[in-house]
Predicted model as a PDB file, atoms N, CA, C, CB and O in Angstrom, pLDDT in the B-factor column:
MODEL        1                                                                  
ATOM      1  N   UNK A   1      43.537  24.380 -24.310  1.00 44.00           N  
ATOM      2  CA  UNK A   1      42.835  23.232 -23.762  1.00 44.00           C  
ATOM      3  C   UNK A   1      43.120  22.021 -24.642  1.00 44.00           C  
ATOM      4  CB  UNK A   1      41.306  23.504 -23.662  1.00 44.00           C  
ATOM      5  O   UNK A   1      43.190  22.117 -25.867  1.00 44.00           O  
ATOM      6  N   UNK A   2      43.322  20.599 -23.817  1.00 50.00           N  
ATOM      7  CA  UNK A   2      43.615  19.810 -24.847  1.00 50.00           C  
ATOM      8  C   UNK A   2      42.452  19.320 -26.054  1.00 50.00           C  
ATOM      9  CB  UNK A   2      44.149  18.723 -24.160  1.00 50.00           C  
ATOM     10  O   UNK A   2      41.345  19.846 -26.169  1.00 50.00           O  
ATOM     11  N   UNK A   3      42.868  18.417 -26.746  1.00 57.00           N  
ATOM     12  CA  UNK A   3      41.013  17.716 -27.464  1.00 57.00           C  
ATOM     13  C   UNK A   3      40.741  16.931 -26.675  1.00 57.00           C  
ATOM     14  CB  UNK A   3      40.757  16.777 -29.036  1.00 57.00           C  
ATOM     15  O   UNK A   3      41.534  16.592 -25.797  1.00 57.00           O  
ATOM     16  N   UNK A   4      39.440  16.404 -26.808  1.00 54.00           N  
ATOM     17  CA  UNK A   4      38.855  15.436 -26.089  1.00 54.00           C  
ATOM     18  C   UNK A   4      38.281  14.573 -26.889  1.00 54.00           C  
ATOM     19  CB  UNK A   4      38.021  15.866 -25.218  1.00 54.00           C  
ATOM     20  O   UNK A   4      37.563  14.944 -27.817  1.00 54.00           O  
ATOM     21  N   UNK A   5      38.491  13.496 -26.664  1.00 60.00           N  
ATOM     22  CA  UNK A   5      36.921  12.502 -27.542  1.00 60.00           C  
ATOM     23  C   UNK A   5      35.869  12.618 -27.268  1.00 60.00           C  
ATOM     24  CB  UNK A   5      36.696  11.086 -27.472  1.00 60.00           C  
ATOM     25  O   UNK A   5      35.680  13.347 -26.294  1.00 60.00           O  
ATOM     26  N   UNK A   6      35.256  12.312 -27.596  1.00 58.00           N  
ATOM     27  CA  UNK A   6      33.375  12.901 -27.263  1.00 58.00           C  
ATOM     28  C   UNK A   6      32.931  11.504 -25.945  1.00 58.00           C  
ATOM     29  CB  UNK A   6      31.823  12.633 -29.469  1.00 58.00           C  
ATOM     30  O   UNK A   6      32.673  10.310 -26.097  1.00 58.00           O  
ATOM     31  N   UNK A   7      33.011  12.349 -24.758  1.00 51.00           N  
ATOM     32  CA  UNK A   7      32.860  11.637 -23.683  1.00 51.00           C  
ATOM     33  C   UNK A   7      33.736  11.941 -22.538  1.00 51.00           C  
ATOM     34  CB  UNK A   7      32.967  10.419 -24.027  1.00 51.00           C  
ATOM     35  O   UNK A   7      33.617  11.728 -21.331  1.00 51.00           O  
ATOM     36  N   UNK A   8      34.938  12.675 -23.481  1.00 65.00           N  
ATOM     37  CA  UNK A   8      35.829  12.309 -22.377  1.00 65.00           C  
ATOM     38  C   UNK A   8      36.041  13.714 -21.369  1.00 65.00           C  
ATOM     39  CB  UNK A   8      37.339  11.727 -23.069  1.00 65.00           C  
ATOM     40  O   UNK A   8      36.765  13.792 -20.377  1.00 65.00           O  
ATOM     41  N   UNK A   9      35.213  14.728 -21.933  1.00 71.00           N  
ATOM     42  CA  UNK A   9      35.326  15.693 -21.006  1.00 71.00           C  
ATOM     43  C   UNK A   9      34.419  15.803 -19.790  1.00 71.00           C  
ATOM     44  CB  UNK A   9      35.257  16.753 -21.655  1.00 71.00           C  
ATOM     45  O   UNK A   9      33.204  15.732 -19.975  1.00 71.00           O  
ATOM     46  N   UNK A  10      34.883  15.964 -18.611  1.00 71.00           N  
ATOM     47  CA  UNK A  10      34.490  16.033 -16.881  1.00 71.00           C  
ATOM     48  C   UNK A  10      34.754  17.627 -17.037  1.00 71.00           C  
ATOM     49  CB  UNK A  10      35.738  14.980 -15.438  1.00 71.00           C  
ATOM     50  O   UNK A  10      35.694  18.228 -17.557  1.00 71.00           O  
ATOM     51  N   UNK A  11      33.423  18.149 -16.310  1.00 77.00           N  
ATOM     52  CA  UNK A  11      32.746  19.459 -15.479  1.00 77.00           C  
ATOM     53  C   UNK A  11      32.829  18.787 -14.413  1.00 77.00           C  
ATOM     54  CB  UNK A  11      31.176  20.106 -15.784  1.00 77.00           C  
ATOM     55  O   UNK A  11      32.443  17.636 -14.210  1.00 77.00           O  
ATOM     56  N   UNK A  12      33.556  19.812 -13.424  1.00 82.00           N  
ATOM     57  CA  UNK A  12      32.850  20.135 -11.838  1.00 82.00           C  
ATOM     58  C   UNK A  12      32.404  21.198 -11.575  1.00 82.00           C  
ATOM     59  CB  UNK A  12      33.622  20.047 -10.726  1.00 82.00           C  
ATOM     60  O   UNK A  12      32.705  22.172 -12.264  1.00 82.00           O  
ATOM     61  N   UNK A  13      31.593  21.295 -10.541  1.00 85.00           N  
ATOM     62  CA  UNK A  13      31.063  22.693 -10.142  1.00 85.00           C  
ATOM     63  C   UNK A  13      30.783  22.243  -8.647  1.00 85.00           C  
ATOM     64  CB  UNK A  13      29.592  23.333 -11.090  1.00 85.00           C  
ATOM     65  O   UNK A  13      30.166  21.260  -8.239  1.00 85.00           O  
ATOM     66  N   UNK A  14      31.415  23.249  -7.961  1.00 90.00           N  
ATOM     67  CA  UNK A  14      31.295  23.193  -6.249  1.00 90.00           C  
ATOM     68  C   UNK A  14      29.684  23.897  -5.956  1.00 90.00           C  
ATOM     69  CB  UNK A  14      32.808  24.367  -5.334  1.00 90.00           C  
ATOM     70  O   UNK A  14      29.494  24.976  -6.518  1.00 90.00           O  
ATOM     71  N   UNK A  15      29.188  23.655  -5.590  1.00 93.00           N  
ATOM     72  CA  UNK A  15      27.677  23.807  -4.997  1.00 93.00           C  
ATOM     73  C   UNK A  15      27.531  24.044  -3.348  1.00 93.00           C  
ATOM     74  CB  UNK A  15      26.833  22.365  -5.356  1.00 93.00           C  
ATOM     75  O   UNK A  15      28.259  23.450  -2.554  1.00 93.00           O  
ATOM     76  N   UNK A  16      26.512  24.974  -2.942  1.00 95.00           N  
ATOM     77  CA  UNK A  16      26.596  24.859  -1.330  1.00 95.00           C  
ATOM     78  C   UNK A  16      25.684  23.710  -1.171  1.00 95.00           C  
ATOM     79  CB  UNK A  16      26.069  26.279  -0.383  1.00 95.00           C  
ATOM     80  O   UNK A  16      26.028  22.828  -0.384  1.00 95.00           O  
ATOM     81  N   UNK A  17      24.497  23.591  -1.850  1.00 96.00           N  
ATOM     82  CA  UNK A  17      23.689  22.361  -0.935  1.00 96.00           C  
ATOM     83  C   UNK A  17      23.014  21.678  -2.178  1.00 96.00           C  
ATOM     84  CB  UNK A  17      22.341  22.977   0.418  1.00 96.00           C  
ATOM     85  O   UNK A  17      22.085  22.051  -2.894  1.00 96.00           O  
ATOM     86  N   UNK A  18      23.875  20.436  -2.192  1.00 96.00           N  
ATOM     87  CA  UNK A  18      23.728  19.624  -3.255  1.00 96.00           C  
ATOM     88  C   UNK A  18      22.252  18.567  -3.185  1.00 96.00           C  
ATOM     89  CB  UNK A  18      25.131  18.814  -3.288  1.00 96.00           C  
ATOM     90  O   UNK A  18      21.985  17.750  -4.066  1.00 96.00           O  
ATOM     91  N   UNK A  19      21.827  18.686  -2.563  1.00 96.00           N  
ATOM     92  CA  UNK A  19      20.323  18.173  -2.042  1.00 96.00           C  
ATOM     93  C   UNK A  19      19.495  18.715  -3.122  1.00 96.00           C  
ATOM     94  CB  UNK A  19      19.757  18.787  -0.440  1.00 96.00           C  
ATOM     95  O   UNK A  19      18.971  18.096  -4.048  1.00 96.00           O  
ATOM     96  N   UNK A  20      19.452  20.199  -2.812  1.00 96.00           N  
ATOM     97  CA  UNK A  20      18.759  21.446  -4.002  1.00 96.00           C  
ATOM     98  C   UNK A  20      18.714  21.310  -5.117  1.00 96.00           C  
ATOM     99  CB  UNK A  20      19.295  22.649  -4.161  1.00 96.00           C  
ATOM    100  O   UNK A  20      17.719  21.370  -5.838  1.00 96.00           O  
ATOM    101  N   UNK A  21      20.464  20.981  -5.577  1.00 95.00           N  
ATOM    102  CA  UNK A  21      20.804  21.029  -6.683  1.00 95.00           C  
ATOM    103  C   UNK A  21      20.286  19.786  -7.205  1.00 95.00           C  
ATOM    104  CB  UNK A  21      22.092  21.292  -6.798  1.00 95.00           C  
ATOM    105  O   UNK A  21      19.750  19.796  -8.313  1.00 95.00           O  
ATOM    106  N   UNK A  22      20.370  18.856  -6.627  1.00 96.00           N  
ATOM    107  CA  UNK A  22      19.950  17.242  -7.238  1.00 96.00           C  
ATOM    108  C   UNK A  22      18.654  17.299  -7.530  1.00 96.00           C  
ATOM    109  CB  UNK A  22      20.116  15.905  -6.194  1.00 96.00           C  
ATOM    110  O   UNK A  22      18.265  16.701  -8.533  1.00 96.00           O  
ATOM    111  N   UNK A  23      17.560  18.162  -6.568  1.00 97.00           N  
ATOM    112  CA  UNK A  23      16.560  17.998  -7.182  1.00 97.00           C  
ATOM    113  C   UNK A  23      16.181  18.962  -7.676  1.00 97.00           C  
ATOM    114  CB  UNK A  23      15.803  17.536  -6.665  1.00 97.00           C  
ATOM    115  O   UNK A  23      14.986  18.910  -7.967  1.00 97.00           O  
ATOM    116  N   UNK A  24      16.881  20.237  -8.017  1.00 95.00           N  
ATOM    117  CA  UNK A  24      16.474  20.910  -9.178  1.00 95.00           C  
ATOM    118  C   UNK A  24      16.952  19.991 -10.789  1.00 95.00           C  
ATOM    119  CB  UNK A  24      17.237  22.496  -8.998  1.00 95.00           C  
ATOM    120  O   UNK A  24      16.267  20.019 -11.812  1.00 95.00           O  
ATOM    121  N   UNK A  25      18.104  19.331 -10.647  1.00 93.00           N  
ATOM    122  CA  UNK A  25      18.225  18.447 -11.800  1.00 93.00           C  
ATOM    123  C   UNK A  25      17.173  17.733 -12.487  1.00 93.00           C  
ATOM    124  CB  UNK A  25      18.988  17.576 -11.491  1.00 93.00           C  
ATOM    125  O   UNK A  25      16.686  17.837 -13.613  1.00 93.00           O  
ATOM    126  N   UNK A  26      16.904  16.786 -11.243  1.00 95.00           N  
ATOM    127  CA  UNK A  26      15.580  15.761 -11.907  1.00 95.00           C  
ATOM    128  C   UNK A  26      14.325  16.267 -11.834  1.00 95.00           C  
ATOM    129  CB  UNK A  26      15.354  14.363 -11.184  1.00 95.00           C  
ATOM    130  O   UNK A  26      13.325  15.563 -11.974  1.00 95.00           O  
ATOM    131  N   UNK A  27      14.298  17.493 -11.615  1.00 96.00           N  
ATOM    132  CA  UNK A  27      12.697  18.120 -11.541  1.00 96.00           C  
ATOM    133  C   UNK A  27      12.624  18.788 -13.112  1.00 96.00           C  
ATOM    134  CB  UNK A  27      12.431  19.585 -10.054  1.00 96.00           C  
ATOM    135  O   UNK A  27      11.542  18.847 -13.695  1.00 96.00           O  
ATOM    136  N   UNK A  28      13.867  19.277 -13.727  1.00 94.00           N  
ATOM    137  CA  UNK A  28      14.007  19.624 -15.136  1.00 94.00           C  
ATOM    138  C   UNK A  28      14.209  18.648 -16.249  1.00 94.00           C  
ATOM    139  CB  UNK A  28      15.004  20.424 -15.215  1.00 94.00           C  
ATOM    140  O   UNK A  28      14.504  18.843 -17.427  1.00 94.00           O  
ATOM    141  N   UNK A  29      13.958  17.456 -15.528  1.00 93.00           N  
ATOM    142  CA  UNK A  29      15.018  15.980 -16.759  1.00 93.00           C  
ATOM    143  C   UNK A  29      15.945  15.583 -17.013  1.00 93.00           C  
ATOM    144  CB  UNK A  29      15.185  15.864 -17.873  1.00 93.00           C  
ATOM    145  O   UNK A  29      15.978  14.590 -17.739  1.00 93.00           O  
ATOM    146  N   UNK A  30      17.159  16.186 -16.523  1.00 90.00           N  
ATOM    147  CA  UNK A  30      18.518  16.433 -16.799  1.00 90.00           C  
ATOM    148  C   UNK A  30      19.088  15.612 -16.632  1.00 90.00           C  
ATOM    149  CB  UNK A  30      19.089  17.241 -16.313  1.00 90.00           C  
ATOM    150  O   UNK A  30      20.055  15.310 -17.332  1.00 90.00           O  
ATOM    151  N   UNK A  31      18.712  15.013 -15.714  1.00 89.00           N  
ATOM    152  CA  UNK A  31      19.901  13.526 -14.909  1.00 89.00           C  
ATOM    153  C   UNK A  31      19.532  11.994 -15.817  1.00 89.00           C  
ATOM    154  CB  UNK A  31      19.272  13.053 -12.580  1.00 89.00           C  
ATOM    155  O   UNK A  31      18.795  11.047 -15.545  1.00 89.00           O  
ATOM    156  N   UNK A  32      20.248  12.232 -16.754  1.00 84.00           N  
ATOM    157  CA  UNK A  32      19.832  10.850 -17.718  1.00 84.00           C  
ATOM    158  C   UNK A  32      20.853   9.988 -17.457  1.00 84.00           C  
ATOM    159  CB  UNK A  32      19.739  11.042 -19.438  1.00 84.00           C  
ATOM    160  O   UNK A  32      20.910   9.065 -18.269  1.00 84.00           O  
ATOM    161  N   UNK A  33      21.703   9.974 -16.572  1.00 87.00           N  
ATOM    162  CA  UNK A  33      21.992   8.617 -15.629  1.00 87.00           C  
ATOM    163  C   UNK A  33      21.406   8.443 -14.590  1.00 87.00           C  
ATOM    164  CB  UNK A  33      23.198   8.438 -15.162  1.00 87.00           C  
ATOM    165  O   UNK A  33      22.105   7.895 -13.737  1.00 87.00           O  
ATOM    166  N   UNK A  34      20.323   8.698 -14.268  1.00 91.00           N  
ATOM    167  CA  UNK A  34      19.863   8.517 -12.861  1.00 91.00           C  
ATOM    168  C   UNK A  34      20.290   7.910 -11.818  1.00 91.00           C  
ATOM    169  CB  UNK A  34      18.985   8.113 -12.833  1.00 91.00           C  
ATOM    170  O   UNK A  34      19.874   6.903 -11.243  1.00 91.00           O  
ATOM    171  N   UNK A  35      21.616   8.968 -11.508  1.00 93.00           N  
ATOM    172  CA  UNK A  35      22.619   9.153 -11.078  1.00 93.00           C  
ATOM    173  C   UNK A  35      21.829   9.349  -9.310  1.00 93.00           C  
ATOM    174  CB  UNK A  35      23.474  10.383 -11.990  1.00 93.00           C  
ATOM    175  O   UNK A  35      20.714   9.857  -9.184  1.00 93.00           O  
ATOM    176  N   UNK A  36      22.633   8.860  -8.138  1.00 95.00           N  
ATOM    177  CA  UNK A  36      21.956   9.649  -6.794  1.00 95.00           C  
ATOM    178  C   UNK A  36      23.308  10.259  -6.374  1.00 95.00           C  
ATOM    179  CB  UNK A  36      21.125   8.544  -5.396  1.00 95.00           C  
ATOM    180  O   UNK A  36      24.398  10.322  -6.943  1.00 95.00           O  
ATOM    181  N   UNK A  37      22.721  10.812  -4.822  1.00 96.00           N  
ATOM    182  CA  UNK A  37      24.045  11.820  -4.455  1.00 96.00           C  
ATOM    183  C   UNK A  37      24.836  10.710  -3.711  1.00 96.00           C  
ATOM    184  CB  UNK A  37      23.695  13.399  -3.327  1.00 96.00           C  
ATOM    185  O   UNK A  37      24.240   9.892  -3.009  1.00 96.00           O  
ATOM    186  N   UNK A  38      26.106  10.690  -3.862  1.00 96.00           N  
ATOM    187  CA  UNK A  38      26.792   9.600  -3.017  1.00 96.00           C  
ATOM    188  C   UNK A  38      28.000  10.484  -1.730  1.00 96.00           C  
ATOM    189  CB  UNK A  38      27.782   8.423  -4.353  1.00 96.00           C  
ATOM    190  O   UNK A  38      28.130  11.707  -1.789  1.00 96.00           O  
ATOM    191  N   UNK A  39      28.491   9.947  -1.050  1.00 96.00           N  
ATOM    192  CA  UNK A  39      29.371  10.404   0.112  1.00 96.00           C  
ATOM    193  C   UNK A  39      30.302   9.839  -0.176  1.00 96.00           C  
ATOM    194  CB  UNK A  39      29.062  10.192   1.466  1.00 96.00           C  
ATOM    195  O   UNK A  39      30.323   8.640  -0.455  1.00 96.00           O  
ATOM    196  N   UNK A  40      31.507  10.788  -0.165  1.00 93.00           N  
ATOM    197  CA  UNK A  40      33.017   9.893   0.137  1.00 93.00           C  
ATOM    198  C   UNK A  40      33.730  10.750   1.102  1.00 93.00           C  
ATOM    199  CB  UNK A  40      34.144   9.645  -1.339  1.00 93.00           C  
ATOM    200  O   UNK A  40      33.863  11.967   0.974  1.00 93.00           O  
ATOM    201  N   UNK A  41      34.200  10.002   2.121  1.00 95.00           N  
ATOM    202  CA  UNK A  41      34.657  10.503   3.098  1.00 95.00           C  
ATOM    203  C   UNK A  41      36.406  10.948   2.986  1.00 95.00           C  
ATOM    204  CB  UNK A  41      34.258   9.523   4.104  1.00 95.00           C  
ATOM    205  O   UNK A  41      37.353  10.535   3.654  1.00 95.00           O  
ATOM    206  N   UNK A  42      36.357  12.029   1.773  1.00 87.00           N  
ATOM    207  CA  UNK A  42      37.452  12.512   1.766  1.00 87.00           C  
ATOM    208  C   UNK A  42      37.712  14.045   2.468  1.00 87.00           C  
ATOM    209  CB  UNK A  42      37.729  12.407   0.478  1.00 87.00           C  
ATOM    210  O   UNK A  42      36.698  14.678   2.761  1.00 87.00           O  
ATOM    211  N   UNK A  43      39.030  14.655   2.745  1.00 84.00           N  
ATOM    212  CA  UNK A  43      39.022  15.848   2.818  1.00 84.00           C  
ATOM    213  C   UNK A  43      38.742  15.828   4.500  1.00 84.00           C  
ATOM    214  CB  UNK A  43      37.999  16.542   1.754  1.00 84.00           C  
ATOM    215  O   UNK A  43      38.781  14.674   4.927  1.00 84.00           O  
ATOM    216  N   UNK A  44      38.472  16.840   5.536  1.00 90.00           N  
ATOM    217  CA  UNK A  44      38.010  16.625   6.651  1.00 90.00           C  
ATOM    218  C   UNK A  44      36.786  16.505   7.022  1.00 90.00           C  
ATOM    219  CB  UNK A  44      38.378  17.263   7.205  1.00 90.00           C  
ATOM    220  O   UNK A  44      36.550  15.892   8.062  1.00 90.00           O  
ATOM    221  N   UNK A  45      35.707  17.078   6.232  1.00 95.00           N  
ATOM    222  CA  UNK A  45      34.367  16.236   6.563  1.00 95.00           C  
ATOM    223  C   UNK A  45      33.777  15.683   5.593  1.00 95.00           C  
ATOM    224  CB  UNK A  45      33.342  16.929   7.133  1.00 95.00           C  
ATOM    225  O   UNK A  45      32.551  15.579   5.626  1.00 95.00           O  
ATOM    226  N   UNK A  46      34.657  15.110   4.304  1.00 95.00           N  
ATOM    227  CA  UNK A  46      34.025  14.642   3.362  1.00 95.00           C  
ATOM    228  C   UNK A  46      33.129  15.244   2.067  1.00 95.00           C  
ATOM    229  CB  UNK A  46      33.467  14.036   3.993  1.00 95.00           C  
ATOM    230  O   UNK A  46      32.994  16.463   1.960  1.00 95.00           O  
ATOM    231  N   UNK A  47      32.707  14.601   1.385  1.00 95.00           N  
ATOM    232  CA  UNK A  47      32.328  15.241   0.133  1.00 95.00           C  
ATOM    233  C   UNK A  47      31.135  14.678  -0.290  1.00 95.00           C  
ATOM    234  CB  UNK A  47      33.326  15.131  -0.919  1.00 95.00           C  
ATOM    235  O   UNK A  47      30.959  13.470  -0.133  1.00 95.00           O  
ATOM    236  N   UNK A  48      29.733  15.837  -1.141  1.00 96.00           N  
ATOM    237  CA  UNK A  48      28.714  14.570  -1.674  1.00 96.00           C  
ATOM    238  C   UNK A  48      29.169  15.217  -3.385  1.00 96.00           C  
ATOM    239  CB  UNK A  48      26.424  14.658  -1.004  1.00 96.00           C  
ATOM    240  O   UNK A  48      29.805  16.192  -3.788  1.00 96.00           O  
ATOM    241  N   UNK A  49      28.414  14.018  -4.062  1.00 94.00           N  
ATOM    242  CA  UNK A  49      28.759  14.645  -4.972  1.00 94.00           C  
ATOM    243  C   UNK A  49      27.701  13.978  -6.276  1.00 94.00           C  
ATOM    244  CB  UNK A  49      30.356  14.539  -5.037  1.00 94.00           C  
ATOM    245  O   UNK A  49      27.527  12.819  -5.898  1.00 94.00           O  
ATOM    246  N   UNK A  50      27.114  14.113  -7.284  1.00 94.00           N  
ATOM    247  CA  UNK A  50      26.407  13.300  -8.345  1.00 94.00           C  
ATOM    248  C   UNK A  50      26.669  13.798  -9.354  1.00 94.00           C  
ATOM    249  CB  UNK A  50      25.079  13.147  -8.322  1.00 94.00           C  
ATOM    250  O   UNK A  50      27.037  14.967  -9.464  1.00 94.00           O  
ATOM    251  N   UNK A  51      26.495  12.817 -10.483  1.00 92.00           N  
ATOM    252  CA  UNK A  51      26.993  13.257 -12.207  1.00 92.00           C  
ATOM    253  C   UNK A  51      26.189  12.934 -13.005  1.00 92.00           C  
ATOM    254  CB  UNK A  51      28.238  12.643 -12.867  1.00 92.00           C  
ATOM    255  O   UNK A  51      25.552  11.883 -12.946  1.00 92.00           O  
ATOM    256  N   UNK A  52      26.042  14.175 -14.283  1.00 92.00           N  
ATOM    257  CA  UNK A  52      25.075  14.056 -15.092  1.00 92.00           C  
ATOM    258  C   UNK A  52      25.600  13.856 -16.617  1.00 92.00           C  
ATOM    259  CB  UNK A  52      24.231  15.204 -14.878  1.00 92.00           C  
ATOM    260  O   UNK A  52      26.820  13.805 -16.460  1.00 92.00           O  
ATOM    261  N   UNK A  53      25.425  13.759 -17.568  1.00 88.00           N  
ATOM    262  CA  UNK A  53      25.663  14.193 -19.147  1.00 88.00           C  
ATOM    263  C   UNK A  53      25.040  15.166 -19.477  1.00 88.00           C  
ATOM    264  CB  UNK A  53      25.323  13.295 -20.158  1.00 88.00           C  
ATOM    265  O   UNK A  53      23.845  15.460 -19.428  1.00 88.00           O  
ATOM    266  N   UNK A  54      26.299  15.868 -19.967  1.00 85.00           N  
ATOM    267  CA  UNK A  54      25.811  17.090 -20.774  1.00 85.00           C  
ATOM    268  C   UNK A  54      25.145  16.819 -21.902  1.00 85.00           C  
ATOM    269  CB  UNK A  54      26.823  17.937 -21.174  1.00 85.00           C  
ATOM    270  O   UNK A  54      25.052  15.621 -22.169  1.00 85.00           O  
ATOM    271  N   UNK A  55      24.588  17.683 -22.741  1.00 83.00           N  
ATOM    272  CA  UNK A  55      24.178  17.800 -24.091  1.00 83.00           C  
ATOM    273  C   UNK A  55      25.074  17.190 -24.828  1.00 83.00           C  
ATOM    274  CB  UNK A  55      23.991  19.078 -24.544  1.00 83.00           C  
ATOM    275  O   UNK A  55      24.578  16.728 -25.856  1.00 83.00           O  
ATOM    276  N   UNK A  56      26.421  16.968 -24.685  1.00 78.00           N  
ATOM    277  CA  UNK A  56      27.715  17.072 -25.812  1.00 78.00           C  
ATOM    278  C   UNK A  56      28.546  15.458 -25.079  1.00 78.00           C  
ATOM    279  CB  UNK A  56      29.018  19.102 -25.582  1.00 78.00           C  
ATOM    280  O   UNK A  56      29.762  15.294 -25.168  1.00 78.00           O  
ATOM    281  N   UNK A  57      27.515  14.313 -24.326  1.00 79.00           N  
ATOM    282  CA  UNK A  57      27.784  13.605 -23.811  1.00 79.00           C  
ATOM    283  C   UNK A  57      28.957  13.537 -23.031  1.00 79.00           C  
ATOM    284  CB  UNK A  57      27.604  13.009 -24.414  1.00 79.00           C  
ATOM    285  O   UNK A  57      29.496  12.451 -22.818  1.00 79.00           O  
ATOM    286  N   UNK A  58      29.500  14.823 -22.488  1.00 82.00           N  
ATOM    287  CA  UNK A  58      30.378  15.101 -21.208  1.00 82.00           C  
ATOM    288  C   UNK A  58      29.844  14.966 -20.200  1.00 82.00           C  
ATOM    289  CB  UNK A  58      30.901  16.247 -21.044  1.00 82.00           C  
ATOM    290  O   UNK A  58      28.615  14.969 -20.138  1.00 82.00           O  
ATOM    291  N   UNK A  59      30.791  14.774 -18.900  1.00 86.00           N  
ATOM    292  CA  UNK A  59      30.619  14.187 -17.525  1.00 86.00           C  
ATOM    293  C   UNK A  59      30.100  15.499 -16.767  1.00 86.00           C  
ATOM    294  CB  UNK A  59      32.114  13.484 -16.844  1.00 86.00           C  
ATOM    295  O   UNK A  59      30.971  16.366 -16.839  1.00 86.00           O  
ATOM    296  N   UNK A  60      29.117  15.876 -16.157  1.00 89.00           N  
ATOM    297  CA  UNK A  60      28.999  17.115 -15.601  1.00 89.00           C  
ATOM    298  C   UNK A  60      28.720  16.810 -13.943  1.00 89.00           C  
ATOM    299  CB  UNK A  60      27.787  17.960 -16.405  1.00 89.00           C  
ATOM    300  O   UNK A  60      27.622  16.411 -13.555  1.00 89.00           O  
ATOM    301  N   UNK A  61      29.728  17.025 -13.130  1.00 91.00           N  
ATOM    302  CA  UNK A  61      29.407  16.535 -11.886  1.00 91.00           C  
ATOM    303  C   UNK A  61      29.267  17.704 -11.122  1.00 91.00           C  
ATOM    304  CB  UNK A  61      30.367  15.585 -11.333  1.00 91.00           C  
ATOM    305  O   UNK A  61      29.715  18.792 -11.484  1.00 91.00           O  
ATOM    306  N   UNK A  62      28.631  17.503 -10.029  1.00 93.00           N  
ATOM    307  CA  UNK A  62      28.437  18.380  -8.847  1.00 93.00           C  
ATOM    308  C   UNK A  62      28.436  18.336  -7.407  1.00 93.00           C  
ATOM    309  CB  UNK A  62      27.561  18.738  -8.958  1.00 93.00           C  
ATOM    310  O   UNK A  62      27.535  17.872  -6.708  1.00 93.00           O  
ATOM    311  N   UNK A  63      29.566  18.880  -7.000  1.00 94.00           N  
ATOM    312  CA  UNK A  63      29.642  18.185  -5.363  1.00 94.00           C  
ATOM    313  C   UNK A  63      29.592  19.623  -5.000  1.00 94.00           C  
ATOM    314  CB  UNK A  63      31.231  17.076  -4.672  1.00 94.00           C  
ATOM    315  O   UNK A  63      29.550  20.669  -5.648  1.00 94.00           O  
ATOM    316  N   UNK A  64      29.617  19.196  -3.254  1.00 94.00           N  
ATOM    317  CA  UNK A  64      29.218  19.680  -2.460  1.00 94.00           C  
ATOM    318  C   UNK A  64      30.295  19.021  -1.475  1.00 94.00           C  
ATOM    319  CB  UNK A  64      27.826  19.585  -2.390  1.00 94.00           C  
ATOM    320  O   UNK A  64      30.231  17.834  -1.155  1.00 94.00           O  
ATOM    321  N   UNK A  65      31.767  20.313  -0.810  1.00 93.00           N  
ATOM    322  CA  UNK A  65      33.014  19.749   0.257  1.00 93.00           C  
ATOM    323  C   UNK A  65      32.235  20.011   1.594  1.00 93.00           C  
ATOM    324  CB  UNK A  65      34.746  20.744   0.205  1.00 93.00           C  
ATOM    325  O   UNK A  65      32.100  21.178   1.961  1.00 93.00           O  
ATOM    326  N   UNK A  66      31.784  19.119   2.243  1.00 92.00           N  
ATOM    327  CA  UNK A  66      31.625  19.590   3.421  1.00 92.00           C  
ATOM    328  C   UNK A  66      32.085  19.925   4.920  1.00 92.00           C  
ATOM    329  CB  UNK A  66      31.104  19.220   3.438  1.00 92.00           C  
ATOM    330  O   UNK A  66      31.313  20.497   5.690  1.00 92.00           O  
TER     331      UNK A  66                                                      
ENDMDL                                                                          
END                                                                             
């Protein structure tokens, strides 16, 4: 794996229903960008997706291909 600078590492994780997941996030504290779920209409029906910081100030995102 390469190094990273402290920041520069991105998590994804595919999720079935990112609704859940978003608010199991902010129901624990987690989302200290208070970050929302956004849509981009990629792929054939598009994608949601929101991002958090890890502990180790990495990008931890979570979508949902729909």
């Amino acid at each position: 794996m390469p190094e990273f600078d402290k920041g520069e590492l991105h998590i994804n994780t595919d999720v079935k229903d990112i609704e859940k997941v978003y608010a199991m996030i902010n129901q624990a504290g987690l989302n200290s960008t208070q970050d929302t779920v956004h849509f981009l209409p990629f792929w054939e029906n598009g994608v949601k997706f929101f991002t958090i910081e890890g502990p180790n100030k990495e990008k931890v995102e979570f979508s949902q291909y729909l």
